[in-house]
TORFI-674613 format. One record per residue: y, z, x of N, C-alpha, C, O in turn. Coordinates in steps of 0.02 Angstrom, whole numbers, plus 32768, in hexadecimal, padded with zeros to 4 digits. Example, Ala and Ser with C-alpha at 12.3 -4.5 7.8 and 13.67 -1.06 7.14 Angstrom:
BEGIN
   n_Y   n_Z   n_X  ca_Y  ca_Z  ca_X   c_Y   c_Z   c_X   o_Y   o_Z   o_X
  7EE4  8186  8294  7F1F  8186  8267  7F5B  8186  8294  7F5A  81A7  82C8
  7F90  8162  8282  7FCB  8165  82AC  8002  818A  8285  8039  8192  829E
***
This chain:
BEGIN
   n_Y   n_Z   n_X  ca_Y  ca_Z  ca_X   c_Y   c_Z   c_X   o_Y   o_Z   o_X
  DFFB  5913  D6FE  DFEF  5959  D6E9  DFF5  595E  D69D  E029  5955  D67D
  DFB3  596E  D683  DFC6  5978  D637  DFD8  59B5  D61F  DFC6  59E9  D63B
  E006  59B3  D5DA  E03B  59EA  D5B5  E005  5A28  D59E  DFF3  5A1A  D564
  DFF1  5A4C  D5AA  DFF6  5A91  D59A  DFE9  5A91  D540  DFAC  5A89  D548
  DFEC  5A92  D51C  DFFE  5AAC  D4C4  E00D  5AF5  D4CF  DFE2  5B18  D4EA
  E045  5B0D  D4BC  E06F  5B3D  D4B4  E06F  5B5C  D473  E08C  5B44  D443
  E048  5B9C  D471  E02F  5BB3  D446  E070  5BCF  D409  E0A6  5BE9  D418
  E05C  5BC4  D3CE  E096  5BEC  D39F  E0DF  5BB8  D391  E107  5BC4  D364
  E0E5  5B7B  D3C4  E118  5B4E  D3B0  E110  5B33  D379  E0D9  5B19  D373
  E13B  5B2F  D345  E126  5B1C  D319  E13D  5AD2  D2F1  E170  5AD3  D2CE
  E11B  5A9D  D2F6  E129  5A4E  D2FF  E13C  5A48  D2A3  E137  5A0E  D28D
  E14B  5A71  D27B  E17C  5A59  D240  E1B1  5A6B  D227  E1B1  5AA2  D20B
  E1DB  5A51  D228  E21F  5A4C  D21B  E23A  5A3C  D1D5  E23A  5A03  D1BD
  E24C  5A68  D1BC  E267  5A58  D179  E2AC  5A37  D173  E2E3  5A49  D18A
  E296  59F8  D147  E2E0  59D5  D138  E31C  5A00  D129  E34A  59F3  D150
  E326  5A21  D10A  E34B  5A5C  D0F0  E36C  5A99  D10D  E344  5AAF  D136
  E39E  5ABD  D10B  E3B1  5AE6  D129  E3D3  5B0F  D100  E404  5AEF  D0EF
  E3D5  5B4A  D0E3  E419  5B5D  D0C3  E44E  5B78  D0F9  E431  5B8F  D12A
  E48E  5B7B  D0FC  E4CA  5B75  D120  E4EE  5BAA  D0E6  E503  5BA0  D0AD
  E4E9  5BF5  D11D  E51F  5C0D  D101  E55C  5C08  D0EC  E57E  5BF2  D11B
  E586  5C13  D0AF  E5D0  5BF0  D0B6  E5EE  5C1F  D0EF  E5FB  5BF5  D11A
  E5FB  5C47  D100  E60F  5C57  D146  E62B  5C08  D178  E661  5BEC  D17F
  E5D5  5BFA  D197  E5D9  5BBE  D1C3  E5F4  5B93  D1A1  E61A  5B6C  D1BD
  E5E7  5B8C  D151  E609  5B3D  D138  E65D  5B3F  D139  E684  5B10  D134
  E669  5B7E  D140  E6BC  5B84  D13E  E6D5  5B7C  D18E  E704  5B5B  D1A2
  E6A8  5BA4  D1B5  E6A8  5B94  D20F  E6AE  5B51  D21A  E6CE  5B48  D24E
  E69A  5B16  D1F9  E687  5AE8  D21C  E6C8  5AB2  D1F6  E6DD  5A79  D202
  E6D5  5AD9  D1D1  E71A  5AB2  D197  E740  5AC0  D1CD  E75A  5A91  D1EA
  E74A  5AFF  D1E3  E799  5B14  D1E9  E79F  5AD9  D254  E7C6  5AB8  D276
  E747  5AFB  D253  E73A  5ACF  D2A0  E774  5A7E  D29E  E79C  5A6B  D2CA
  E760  5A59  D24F  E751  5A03  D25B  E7B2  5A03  D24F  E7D0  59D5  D26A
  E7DD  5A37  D227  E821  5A2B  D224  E849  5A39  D25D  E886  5A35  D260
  E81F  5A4B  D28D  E84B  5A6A  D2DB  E82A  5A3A  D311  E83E  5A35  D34B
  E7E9  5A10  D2ED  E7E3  59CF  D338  E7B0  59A9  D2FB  E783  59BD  D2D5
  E7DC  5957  D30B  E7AA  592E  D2F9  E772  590E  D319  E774  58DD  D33E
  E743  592D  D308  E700  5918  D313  E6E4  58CC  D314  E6BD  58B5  D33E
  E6FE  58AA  D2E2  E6E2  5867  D2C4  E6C3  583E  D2EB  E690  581D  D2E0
  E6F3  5841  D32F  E6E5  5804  D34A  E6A8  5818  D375  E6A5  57FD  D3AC
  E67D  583E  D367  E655  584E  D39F  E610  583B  D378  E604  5843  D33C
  E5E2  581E  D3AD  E596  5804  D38F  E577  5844  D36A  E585  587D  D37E
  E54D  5838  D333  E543  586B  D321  E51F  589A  D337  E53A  58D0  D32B
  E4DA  58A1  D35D  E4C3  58B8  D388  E4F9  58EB  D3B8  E4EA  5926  D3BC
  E52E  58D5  D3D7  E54F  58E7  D40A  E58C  5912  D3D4  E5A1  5946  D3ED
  E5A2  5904  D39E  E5CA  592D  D36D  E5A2  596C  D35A  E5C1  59A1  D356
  E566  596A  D34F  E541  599D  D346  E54E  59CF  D37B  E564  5A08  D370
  E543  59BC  D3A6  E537  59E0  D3E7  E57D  5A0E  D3FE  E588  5A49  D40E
  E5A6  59CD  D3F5  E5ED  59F4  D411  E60D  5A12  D3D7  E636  5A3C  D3EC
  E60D  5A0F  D394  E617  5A36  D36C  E5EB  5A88  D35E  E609  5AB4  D340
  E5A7  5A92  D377  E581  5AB6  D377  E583  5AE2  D3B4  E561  5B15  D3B8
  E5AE  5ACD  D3E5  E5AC  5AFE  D426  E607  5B17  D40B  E617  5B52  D403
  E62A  5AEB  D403  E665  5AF6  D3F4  E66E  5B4D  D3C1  E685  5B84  D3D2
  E648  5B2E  D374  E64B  5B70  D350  E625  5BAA  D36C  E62D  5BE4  D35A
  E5F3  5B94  D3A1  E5D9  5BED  D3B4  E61E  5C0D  D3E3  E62D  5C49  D3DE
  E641  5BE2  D40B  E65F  5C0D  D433  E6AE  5C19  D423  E6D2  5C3C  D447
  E6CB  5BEE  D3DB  E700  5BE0  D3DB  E729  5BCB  D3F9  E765  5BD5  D3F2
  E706  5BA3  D428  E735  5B78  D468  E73F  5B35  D461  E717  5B0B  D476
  E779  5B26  D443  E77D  5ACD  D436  E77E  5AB2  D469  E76A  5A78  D465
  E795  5ACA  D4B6  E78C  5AAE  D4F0  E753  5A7A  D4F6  E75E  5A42  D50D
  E713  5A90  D4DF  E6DE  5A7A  D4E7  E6D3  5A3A  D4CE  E69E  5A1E  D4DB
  E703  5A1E  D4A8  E6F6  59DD  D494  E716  59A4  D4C2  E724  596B  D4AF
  E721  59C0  D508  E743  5980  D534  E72A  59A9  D56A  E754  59AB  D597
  E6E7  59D3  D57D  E6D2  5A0B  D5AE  E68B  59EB  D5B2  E677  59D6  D5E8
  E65D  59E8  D56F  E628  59D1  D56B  E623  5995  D59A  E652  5974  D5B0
  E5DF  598C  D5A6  E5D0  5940  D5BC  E58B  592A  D593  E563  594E  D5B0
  E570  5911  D571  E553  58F7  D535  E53A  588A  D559  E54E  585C  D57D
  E50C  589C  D533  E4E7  583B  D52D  E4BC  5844  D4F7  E487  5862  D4FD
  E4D4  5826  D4B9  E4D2  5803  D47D  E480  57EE  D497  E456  5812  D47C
  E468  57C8  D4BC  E43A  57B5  D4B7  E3F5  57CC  D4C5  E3BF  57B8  D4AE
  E406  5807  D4F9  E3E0  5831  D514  E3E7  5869  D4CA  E3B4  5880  D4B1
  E40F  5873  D4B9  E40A  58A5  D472  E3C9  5895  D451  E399  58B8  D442
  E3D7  5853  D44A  E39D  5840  D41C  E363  5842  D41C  E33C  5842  D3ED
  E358  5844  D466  E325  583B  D472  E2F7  587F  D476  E2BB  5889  D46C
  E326  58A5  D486  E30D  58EF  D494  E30B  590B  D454  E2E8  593C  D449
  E33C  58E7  D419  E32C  590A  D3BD  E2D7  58FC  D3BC  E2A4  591F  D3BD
  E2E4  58B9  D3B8  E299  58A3  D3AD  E255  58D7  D3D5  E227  58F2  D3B7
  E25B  58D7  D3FA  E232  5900  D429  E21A  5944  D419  E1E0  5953  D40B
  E25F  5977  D41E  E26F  59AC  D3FA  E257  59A0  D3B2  E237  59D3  D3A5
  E256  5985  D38E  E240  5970  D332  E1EA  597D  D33A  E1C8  599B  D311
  E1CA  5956  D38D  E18A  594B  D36F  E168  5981  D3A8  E135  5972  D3C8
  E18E  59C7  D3B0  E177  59F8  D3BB  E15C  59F1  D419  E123  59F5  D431
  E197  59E7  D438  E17F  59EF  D483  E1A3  5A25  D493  E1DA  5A31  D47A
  E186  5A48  D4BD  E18C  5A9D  D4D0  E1E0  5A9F  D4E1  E1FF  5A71  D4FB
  E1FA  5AD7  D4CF  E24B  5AE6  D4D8  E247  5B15  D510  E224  5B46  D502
  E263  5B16  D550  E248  5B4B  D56E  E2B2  5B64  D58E  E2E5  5B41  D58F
  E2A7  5BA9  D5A2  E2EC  5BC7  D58D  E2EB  5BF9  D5C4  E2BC  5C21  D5C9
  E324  5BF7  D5F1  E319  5C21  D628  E328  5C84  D616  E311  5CB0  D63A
  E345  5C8B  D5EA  E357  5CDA  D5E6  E344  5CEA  D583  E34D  5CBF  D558
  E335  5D15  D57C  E326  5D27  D531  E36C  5D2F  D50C  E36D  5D33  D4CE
  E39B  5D30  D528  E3DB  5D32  D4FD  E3DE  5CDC  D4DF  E3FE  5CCE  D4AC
  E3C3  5CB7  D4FC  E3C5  5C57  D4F5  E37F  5C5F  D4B3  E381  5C45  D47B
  E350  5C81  D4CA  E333  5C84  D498  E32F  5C98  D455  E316  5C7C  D424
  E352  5CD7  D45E  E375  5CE3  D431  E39A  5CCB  D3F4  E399  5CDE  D3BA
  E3BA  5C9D  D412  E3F4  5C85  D3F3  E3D0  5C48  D3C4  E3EE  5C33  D393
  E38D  5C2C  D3D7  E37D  5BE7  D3B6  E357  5C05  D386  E32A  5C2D  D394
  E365  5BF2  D349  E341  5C0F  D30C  E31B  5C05  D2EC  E304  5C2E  D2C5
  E305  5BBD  D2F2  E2CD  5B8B  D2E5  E29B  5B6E  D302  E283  5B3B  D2E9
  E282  5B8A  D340  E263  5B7B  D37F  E256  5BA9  D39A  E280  5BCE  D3B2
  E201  5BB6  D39B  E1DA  5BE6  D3D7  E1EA  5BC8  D429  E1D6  5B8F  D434
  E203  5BE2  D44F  E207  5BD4  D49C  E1DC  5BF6  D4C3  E1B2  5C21  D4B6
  E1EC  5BDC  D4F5  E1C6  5BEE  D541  E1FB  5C19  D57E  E21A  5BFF  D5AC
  E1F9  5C53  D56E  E230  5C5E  D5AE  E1F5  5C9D  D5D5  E1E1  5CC8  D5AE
  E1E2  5CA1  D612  E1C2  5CB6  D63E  E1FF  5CF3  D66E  E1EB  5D11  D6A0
  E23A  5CF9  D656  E25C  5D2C  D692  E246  5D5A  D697  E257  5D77  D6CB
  E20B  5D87  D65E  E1EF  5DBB  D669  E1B5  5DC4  D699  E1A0  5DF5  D6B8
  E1A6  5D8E  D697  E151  5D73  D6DA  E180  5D78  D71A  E166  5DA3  D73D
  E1AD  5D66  D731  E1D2  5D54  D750  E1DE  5D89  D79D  E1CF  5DC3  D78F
  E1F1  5D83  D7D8  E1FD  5DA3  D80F  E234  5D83  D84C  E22D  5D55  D874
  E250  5D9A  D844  E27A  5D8B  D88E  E256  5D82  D8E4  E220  5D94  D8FD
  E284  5D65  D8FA  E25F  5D61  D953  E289  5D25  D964  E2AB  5CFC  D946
  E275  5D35  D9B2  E2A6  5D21  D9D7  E2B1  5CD6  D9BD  E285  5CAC  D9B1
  E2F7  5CCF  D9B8  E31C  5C91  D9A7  E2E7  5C76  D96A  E2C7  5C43  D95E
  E2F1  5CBB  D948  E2CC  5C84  D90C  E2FA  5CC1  D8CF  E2F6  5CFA  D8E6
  E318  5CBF  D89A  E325  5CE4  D868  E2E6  5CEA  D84C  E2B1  5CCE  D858
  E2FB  5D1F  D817  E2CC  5D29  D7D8  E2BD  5CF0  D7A3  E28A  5CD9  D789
  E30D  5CE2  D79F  E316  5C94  D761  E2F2  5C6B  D77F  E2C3  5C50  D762
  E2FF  5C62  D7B0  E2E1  5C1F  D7D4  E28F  5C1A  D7E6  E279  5BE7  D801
  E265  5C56  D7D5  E231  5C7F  D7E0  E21B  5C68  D796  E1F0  5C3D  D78F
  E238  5C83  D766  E21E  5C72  D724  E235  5C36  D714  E239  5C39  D6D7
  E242  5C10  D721  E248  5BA9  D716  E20B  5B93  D748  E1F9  5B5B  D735
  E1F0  5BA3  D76E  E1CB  5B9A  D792  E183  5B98  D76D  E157  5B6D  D773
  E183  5BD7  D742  E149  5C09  D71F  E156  5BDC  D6E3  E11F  5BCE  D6CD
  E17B  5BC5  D6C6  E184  5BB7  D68D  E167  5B72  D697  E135  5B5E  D679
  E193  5B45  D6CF  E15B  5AF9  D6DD  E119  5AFA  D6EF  E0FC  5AC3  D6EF
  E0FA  5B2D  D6FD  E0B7  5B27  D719  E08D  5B3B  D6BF  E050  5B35  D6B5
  E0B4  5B4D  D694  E08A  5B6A  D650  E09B  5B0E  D620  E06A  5AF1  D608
  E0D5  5AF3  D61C  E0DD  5AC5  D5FD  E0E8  5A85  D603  E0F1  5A5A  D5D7
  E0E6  5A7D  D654  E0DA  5A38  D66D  E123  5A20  D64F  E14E  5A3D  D62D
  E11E  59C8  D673  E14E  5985  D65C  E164  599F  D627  E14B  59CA  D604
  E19A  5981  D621  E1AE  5964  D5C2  E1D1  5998  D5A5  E1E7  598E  D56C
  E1DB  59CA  D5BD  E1EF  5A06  D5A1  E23B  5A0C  D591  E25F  59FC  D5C0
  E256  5A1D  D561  E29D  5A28  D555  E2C4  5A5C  D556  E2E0  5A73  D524
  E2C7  5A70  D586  E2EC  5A96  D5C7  E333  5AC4  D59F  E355  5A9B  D580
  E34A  5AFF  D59A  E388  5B1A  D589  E394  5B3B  D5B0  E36B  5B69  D5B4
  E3D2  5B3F  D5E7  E3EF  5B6E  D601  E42A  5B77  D60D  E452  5B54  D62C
  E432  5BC4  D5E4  E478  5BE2  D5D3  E4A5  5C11  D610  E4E2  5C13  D617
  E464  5C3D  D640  E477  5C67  D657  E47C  5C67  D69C  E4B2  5C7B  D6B3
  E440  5C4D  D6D3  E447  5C58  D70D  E441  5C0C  D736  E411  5BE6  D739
  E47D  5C08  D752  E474  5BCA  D794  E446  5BB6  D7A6  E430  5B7D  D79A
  E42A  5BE4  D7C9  E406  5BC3  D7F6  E3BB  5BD0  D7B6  E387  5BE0  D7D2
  E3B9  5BCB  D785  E385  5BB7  D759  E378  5B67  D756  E34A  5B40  D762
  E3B2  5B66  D742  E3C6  5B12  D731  E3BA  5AFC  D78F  E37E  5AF0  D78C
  E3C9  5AF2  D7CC  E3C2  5AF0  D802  E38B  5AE5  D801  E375  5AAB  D803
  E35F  5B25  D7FC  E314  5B2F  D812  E2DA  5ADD  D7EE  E2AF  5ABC  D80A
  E300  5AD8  D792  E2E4  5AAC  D76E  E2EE  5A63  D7A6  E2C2  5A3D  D7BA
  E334  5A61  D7B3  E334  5A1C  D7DE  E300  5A08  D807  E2E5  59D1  D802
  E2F2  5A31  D830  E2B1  5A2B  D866  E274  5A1D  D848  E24D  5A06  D871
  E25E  5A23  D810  E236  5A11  D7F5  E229  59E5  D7D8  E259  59D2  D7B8
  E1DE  59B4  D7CD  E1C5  5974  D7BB  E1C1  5982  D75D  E18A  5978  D744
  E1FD  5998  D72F  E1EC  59B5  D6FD  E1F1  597F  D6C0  E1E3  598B  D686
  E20E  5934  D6DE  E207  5901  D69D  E22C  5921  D668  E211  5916  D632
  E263  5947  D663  E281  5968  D62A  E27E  593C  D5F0  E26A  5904  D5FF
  E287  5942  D5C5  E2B1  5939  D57D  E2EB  5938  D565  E302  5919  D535
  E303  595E  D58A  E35E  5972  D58D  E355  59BD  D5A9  E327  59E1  D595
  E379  59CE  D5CE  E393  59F4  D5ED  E3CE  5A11  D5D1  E401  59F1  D5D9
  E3D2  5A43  D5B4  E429  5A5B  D593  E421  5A81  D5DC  E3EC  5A9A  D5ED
  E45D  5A82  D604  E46D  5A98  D640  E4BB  5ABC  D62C  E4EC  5A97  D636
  E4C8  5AFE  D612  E4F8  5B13  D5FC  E50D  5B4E  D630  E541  5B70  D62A
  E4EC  5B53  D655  E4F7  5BA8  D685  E53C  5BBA  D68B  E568  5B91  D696
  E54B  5C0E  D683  E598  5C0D  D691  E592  5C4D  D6D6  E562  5C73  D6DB
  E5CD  5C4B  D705  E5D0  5C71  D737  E60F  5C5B  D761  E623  5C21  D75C
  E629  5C83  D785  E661  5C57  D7AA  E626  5C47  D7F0  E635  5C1B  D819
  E5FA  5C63  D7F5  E5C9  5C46  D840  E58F  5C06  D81F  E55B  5C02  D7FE
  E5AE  5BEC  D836  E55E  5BA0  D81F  E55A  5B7D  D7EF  E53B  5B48  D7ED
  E58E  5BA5  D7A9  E572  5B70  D775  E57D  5B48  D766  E555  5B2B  D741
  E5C7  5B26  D77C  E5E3  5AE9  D76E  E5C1  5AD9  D7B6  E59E  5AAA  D7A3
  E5B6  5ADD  D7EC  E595  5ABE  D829  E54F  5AA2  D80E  E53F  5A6A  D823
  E51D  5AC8  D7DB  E4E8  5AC9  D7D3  E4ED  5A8B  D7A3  E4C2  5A61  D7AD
  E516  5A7F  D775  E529  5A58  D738  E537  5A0B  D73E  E530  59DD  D716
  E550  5A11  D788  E571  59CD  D791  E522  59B6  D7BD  E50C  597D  D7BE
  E508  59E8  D7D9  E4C7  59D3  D805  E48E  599C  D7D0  E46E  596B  D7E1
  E494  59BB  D793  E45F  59B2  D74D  E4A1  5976  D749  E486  594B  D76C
  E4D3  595E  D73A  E4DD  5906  D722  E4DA  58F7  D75E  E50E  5918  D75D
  E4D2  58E8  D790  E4C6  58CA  D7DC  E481  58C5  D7D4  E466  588F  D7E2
  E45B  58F7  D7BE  E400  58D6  D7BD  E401  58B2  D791  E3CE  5895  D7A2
  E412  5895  D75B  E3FD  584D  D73D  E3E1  587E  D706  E3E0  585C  D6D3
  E3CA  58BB  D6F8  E3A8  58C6  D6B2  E3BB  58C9  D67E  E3F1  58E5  D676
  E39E  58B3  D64B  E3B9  58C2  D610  E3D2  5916  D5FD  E3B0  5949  D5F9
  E422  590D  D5F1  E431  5966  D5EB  E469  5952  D5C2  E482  591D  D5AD
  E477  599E  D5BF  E4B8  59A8  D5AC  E4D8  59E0  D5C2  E4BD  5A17  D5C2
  E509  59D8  D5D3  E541  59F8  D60F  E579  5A1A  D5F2  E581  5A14  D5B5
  E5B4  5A4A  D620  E5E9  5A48  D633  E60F  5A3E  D672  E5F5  5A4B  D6A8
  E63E  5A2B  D66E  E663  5A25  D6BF  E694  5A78  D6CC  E6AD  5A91  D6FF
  E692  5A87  D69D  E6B9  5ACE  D6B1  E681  5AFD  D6C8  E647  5AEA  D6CD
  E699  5B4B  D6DB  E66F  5B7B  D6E7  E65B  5BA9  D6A5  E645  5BE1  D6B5
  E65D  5BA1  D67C  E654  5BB1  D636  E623  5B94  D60B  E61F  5B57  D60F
  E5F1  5BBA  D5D5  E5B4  5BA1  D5D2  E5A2  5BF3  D5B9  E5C3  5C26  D5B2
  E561  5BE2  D5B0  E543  5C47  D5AA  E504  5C2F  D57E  E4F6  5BF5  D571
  E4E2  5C67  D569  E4B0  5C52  D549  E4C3  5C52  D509  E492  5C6A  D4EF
  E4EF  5C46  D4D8  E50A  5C4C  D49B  E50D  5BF2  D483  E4FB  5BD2  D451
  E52F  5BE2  D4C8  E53E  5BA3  D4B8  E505  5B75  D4CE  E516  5B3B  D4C0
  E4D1  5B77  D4E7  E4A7  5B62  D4FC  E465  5B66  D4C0  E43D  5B37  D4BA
  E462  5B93  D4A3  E446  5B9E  D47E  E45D  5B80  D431  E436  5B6E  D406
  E493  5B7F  D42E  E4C0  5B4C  D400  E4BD  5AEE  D402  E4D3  5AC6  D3D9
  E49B  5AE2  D442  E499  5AAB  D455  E43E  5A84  D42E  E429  5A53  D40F
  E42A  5ABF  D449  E3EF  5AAB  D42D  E3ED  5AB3  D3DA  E3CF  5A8C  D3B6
  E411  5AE9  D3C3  E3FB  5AEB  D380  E432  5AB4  D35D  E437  5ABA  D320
  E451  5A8E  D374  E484  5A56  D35F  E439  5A16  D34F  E431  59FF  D316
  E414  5A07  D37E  E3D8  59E1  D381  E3AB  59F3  D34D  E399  59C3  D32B
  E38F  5A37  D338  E36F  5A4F  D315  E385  5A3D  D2D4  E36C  5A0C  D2B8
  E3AF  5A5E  D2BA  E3CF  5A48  D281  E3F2  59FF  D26D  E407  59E7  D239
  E3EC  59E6  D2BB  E419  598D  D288  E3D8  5966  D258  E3A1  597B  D26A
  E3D6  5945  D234  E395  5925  D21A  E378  58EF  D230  E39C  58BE  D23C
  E336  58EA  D23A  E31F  58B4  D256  E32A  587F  D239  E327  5850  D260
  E33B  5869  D1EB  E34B  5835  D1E5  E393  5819  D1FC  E398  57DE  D209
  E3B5  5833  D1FF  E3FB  582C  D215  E3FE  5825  D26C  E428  57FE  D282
  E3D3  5849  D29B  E3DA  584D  D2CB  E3BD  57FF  D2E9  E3CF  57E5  D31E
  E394  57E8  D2C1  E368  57A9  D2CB  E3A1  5764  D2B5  E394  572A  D2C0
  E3D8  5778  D298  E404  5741  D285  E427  5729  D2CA  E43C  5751  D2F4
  E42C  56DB  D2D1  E44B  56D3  D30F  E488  56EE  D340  E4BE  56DB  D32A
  E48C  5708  D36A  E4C2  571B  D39F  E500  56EF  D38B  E4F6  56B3  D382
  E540  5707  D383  E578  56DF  D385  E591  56D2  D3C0  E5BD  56A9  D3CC
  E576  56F4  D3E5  E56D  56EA  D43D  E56B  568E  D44A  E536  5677  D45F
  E59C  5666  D43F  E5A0  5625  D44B  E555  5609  D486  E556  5621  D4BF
  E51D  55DA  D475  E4EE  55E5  D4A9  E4CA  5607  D4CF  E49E  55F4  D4F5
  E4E2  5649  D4C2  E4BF  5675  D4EC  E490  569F  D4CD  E46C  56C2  D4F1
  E489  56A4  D47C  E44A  56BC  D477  E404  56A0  D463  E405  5668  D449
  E3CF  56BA  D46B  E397  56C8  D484  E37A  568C  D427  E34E  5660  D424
  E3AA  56A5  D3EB  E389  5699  D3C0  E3A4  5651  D3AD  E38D  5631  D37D
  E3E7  5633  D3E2  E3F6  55EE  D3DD  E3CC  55C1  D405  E3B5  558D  D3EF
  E3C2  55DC  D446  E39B  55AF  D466  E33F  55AA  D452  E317  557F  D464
  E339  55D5  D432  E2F1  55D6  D402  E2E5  55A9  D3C2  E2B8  5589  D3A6
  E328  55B8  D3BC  E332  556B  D368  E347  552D  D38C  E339  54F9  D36F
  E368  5528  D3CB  E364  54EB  D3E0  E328  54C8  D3FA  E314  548E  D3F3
  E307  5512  D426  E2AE  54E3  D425  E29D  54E0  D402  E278  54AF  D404
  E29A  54F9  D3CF  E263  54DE  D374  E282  54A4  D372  E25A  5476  D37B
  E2B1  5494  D36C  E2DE  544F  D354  E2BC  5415  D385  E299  53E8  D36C
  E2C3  5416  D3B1  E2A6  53EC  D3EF  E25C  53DF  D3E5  E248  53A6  D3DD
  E228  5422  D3E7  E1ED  5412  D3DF  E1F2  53EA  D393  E1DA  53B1  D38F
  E207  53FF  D36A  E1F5  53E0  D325  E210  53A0  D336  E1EA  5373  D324
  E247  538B  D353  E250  533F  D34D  E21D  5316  D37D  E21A  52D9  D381
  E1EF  534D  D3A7  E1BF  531D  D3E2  E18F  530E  D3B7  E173  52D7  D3BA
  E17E  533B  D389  E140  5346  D35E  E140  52EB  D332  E115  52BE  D335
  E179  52ED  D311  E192  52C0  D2F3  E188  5276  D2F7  E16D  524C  D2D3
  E1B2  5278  D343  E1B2  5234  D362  E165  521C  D399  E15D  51E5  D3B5
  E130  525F  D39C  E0F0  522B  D3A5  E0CF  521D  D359  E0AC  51EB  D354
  E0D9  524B  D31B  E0B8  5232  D2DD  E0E0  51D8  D2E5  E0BA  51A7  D2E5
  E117  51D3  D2E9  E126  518F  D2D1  E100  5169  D2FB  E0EC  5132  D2E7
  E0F2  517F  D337  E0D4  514C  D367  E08E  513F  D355  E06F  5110  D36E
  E079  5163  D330  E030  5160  D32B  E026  5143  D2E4  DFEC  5136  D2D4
  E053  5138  D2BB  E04D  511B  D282  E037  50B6  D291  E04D  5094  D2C0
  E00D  509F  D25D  DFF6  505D  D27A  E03D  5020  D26A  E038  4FE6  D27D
***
């Protein structure tokens, strides 16, 4: 099934950002009350960026995060694949990115929600590949599971005491690339914080290797260059007279 082009997204990204001192003092006072350091950078972004929207340091041992899947979904996200967002408060919140959220097309019926009505509406407009945010309703994130959607990453943040940590743990049990909590806490603030953590990290920096010992995407890519270049190598010698 081919992708849709999603009108009004807009595929350039400026290196640059200005950063109110506000946030630059938020994010000081954030790094003297939890050290961050040891976290890949990709995944520091993230949990520092959901952390300052909600003022919950909890979140830095709450999150569930993969360094490698980050990367992959920066990259992705960088070269403009559709953001699609279950409630307009998620939309809202991302400040650098036209989205796709359909809850207004949207209808209820039996054993089906509205959310789950507009994820439905929203995969049939943007196909595979899509990089998925949801802040607000369960069974949104639910409804996405059932579907053949090839994500990008999945931010799976829903908060509720009915479903959302049920719905959360359902999304790391499917194998997709996401990013999670294990508590019932989440909302569209922080979800929306997740993505704009991606938005704003820089692509050159995000492209530097995972400290993720083996496990990322941009070690085992320099180890096949290394390999092919030494195959390349050793038939030139063979072919020399």
């Amino acid at each position: 099934m081919s992708r849709p082009q999603v009108s009004g997204v807009s595929q350039v990204f400026p290196e640059t950002r200005v950063v109110h001192p506000i946030e630059q003092e938020s994010f000081r006072r954030l790094r003297t009350r939890l050290d961050t350091a040891h976290f890949p950078p990709l995944t520091r972004a993230v949990v520092e960026r959901v952390i300052h929207s909600a003022a919950d340091l909890e979140y830095a041992t709450d999150l569930v995060t993969d360094e490698g899947a980050l990367e992959k979904a920066h990259r992705a996200l960088h070269d403009g694949v559709p953001v699609v967002v279950d409630v307009e408060m998620v939309a809202a919140g991302i400040t650098r990115r036209e989205t796709v959220c359909r809850l207004k097309d949207a209808k209820s019926g039996p054993g089906l929600t509205r959310s789950a009505h507009a994820v439905r509406l929203a995969y049939e407009q943007v196909g595979p590949g899509a990089l998925w945010v949801i802040g607000c309703a369960p069974t949104a994130l639910e409804e996405l599971l059932t579907l053949d959607a090839a994500p990008a990453l999945v931010i799976g943040l829903p908060v509720g005491f009915v479903g959302a940590a049920e719905s959360k743990a359902a999304l790391r049990e499917s194998g997709l690339p996401a990013v999670s909590n294990v508590s019932e806490k989440g909302g569209s603030a922080v979800a929306a914080a997740a993505l704009n953590a991606l938005l704003y990290h820089p692509v050159s920096q995000a492209a530097e290797p995972s400290r993720t010992a083996g496990t990322s995407e941009a070690a085992r890519t320099s180890d096949a260059t290394r390999t092919s270049e030494a195959a390349r190598t050793s038939e030139a010698a063979k072919e020399k007279p």
